[in-house]
C-alpha positions as CSV (number, residue, x, y, z in Angstrom):
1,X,-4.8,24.6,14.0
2,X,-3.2,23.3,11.0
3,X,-3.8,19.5,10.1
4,X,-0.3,18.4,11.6
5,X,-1.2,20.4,14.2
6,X,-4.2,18.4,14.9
7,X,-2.7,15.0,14.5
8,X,0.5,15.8,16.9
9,X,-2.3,17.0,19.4
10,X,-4.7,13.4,19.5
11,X,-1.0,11.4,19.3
12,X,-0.5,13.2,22.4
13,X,-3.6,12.7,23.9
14,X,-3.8,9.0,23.3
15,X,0.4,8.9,24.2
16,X,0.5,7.1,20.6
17,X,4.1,7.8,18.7
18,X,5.2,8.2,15.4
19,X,6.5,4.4,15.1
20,X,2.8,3.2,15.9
21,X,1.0,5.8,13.8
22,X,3.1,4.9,11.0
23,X,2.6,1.0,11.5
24,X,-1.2,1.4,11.7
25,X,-1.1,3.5,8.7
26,X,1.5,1.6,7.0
27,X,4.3,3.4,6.3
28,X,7.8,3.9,7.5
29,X,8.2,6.2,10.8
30,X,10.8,8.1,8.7
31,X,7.8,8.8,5.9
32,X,5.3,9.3,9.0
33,X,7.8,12.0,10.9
34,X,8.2,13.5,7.2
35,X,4.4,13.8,7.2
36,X,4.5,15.7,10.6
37,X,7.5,17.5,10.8
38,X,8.5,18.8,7.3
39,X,8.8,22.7,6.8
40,X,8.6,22.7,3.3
41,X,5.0,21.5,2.9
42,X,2.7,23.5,4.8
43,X,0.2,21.1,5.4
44,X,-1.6,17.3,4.9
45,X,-3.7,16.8,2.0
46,X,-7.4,15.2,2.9
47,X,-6.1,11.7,1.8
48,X,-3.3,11.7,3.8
49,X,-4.6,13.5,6.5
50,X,-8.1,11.0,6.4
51,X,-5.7,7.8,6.6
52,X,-4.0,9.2,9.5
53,X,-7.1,10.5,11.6
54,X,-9.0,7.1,11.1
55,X,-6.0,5.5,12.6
56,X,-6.3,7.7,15.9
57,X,-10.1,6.9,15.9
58,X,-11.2,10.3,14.0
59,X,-13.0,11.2,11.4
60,X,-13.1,14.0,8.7
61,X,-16.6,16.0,8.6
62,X,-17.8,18.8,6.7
63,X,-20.3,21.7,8.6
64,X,-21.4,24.3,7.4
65,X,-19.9,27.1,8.5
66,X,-22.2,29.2,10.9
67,X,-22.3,25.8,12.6
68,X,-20.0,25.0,15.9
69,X,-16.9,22.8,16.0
70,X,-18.7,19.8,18.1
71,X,-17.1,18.4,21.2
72,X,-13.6,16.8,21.1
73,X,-13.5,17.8,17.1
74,X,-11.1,20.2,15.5
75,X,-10.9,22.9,12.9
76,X,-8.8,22.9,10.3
77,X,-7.4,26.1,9.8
């Protein structure tokens, strides 16, 4: 899954919208649905994509490779 990918999936989950995303990270829902929906960037940088996770509850990891995706985590592809 791509980063946006990931972030539209936990919104989901949690039934959390763009509005309320945007609020908790503090920006306008026009900038978060930007973030999420634009075609012309192919994906979140870590920044961006940390700010937004931590918001939902998540947090970014590193594993090493040969290592498995842990329960209820996600791979950025």
């Amino acid at each position: 899954m791509t980063s946006k990918e990931i972030v539209k999936t936990i919104m989901e989950q949690q039934e959390v919208s763009n509005a309320e995303l945007a609020h908790k990270v503090g920006v306008k829902p026009t900038a978060m649905w930007d973030r999420l929906n634009n075609t012309n960037s192919k994906d979140l940088n870590v920044a961006v994509l940390n700010d937004m996770v931590r918001a939902l509850g998540y947090k970014i990891q590193i594993v090493p490779f040969n290592k498995q995706t842990p329960d209820g985590g996600y791979e950025v592809k």
